[in-house]
N, C-alpha and C positions, 0 to 999 in steps of 0.2 A: 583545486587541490589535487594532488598527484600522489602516489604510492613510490618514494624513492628506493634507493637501495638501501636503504638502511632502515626501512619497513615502513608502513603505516605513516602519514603527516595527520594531525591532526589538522582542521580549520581554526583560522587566527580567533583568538578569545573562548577557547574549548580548553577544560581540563578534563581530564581521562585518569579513574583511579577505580582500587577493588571494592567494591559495593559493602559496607559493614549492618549492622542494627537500625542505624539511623537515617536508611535510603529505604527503606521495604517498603514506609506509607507512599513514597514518592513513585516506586517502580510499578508498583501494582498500578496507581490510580495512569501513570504511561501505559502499562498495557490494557489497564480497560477503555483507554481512549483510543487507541488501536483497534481494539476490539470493536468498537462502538465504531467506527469510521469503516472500515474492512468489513465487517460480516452484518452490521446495524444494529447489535445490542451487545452490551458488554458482560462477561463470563466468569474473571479471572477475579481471584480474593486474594485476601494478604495472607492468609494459613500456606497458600498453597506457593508462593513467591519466597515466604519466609524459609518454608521447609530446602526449598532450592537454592537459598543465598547464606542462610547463617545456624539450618537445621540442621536434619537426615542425611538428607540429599545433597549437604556441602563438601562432602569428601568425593563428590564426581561428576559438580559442575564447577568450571572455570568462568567466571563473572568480570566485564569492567562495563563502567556506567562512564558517560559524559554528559557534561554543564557545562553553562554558556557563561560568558565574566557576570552575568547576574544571579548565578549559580541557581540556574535552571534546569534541571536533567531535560535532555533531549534526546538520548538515544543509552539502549543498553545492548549490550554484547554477552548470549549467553553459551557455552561449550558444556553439554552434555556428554559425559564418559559412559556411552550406555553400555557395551561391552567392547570385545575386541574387534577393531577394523569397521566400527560406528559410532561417529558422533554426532549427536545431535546438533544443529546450529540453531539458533536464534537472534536474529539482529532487528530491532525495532525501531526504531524511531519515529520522532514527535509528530501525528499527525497533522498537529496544526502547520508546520511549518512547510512554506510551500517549496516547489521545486530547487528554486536557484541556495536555499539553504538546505536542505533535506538531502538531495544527491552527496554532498561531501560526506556527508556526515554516514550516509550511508556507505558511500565505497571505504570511508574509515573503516566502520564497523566490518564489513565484510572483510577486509583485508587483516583487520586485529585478529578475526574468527577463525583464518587461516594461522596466524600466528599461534594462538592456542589450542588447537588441532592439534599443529607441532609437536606441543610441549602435553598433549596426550601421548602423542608416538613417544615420544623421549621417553616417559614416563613407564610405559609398558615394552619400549625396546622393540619398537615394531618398524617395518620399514614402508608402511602405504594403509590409510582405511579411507574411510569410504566419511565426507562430507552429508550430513543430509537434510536441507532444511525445507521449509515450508511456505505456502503460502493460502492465504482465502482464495475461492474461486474469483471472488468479486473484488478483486483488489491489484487491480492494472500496475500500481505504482510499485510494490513489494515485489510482481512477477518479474517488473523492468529492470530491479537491481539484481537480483537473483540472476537474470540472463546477462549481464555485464558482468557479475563477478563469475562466470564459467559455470554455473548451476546449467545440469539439463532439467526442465518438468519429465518425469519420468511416469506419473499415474497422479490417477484423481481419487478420492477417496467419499462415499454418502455417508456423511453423519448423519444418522438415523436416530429416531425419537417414538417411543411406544405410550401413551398416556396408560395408567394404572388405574384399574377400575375397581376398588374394594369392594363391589357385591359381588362381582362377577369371577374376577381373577386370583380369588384366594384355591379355588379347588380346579384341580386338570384332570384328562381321562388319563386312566391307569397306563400304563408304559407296559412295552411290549415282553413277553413272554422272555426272561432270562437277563433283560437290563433292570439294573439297582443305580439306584444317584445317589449320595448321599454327602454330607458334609464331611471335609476333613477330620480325622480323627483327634480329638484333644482329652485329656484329662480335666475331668470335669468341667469343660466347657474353658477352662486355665488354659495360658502358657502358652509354648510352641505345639503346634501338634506335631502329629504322630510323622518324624522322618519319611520315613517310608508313603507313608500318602505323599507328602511333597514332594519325592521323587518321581513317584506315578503322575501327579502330575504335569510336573515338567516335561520329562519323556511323552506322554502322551503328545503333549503341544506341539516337542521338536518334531513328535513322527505326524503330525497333523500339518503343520505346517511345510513341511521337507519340498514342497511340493510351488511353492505361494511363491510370488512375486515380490524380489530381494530378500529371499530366507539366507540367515545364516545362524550358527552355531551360540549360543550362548550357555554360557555354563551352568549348573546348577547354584552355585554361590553369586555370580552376578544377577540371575532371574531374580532369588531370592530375595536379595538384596536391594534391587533397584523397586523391583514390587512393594516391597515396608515403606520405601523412604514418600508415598506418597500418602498425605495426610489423609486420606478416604479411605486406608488399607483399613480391611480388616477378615482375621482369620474366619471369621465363620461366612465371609462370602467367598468362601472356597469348596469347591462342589467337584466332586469325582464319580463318575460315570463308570460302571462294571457293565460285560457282556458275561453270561455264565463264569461269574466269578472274577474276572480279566481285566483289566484298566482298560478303558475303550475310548472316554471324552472325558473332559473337566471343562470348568468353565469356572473363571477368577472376574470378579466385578468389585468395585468401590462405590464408598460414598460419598455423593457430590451435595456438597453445601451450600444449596441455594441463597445469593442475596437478597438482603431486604428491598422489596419494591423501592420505586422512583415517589410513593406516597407512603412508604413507611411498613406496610405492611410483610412480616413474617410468610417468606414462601418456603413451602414441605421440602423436605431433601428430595433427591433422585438419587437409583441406582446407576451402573455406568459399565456394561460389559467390556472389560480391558482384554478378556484373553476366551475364547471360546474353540475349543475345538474336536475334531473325534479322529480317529485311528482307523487309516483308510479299510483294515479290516472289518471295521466295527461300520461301513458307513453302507447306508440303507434298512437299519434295525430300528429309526426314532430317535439316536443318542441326540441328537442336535436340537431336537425339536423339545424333548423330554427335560434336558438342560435350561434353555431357552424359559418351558413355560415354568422349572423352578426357580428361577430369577425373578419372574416375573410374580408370583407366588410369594414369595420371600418380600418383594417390594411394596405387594398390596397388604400382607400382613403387616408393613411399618409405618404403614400406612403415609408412601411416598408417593411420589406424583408420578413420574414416570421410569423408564429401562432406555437408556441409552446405547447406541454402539456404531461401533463404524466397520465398513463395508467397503471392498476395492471396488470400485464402480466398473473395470475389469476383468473382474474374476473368472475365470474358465469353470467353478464350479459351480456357476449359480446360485451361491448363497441368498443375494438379494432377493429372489423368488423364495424364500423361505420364511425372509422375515417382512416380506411386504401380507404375506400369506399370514402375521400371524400377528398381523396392527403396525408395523413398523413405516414408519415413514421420512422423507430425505428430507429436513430440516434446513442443511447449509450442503456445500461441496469446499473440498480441502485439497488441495495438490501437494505433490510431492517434488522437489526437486534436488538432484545427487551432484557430487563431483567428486573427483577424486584427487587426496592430496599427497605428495610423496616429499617426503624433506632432502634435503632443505630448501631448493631453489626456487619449487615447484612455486607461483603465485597465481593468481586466477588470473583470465583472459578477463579484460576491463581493470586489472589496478598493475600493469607495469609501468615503469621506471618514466615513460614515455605515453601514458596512458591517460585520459579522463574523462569522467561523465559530465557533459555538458548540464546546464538547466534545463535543454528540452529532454535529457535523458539518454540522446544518442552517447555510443562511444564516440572518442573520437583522437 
């Protein structure tokens, strides 16, 4: 199958359409079989697909699914609008299916993914962002399409995992002389809280991050916004960090809703640090650590299993050394891989006009 001028070929007996209500059971249990192949247990539920195909989340992801003439979904194509000049990509396909049918259907995908990139720029009037998808360490076959459709791996990322220990981890030593943590402000524990915290927040992040590998700008109304649409948001895992009085770190975590074992059995939620950070003023005072052990705190008291989070296996700032220091351990490894698209002509290197991935994978 070949990528013409006229975009994208589907493989003969494939139909390709927008994902509604009645594909969610389908897509999920596709990506927990991914999941399950690629990293060797599977993660992904239907709360959290749902929210991204026909929820929250559906005003800034771009979705198409494809079936086989026995209307089998075998691959989906996801386009995340996270802010300006990134989107997310996600292109999955049917694990079970082996090379000589799985390649097409992948450079399909990759090449629709470029098409609704596009139709992000269009959308926001932009003239170039930035492609960036993913793959498991341990997953050879995802890395190979990725490098045919013009993805660089750019970094590696340690998904880390803390087990929660209720006797032990409900009480920490006192925090240093002039740092306060405390939850976002709300009226009565109700509603949005207090503006103003959510802006300390966010700025702290940007100036905490300013610094991190492929930082860029997002606005206060996209953070905000893209943060709610996941179904594990919630406002009182929102934590802000003062240095004599001053916004110094915050740190934002969700919660993850464990599935039911493979024998039935009811497993405890986990936390999941999505955003942690401190204000290069503020750093060497405990903000990181003081953060950290009230996450972990907050988790023994729900009595969850464990504090999730991820880490640039990279990092110039030694993070890692901080939270191995404080139970944290690398569970999986995750990659990153970037490109960049500019419309309209622009197409990835591996799906031009003249281009195809063979069954063994090569271009050619």
């Amino acid at each position: 199958m070949s990528v013409d001028a006229a975009g994208p070929v589907l493989p003969p007996g494939h139909t390709a359409y927008t994902p509604g209500p009645d594909d969610l059971g389908d897509l999920a249990r596709l990506l927990r079989r991914h999941e399950r192949e690629a990293r060797g247990w599977p993660g992904a539920d239907s709360e959290t697909v749902a929210a991204e195909v026909t929820g929250r989340g559906a005003t800034t992801h771009l979705h198409e699914t494809v079936r086989d003439r026995d209307g089998v979904l075998r691959a989906w194509i996801n386009c995340h609008d996270r802010a300006a000049g990134r989107v997310l990509v996600g292109v999955t396909v049917d694990p079970d299916l082996p090379d000589a049918q799985a390649d097409p259907l992948a450079l399909y995908g990759f090449a629709r993914a470029q098409d609704l990139g596009r139709e992000v720029l269009r959308r926001r009037g932009m003239a170039q962002t930035q492609l960036d998808s993913g793959a498991y360490a341990d997953d050879p076959r995802q890395q190979r399409w990725l490098a045919a459709a013009g993805y660089e791996h750019t970094r590696n990322w340690w998904q880390m995992v803390r087990p929660v220990d209720p006797a032990s981890d409900l009480e920490h030593p006192p925090l240093r002389q002039g740092v306060e943590i405390r939850r976002v402000r709300r009226d009565d524990g109700v509603g949005m809280p207090d503006e103003a915290d959510l802006h300390a927040v966010h700025d702290v992040l940007e100036h905490s991050f300013a610094d991190h590998f492929n930082s860029y700008r997002e606005t206060f109304e996209e953070f905000l916004g893209r943060l709610r649409e996941d179904p594990g948001h919630r406002w009182d895992h929102w934590w802000l960090a003062t240095v004599d009085g001053q916004p110094a770190g915050a740190l934002v975590a969700v919660t993850v809703t464990m599935p039911v074992s493979d024998d039935g059995v009811a497993q405890p939620d986990s936390s999941y640090v999505e955003y942690i950070g401190v204000h290069r003023l503020a750093r060497g005072r405990g903000v990181a650590k003081g953060l950290l052990r009230t996450v972990i705190a907050d988790a023994a008291a729900r009595g969850r299993a464990s504090v999730g989070l991820e880490v640039d296996a990279d990092s110039p700032t030694g993070a890692d050394g901080l939270y191995l220091s404080m139970g944290w351990r690398t569970r999986y490894t995750t990659q990153s891989w970037h490109r960049t698209l500019n419309p309209p002509t622009d197409r990835a290197a591996g799906s031009g006009s003249e281009e195809r991935i063979t069954p063994g994978g090569r271009a050619s």
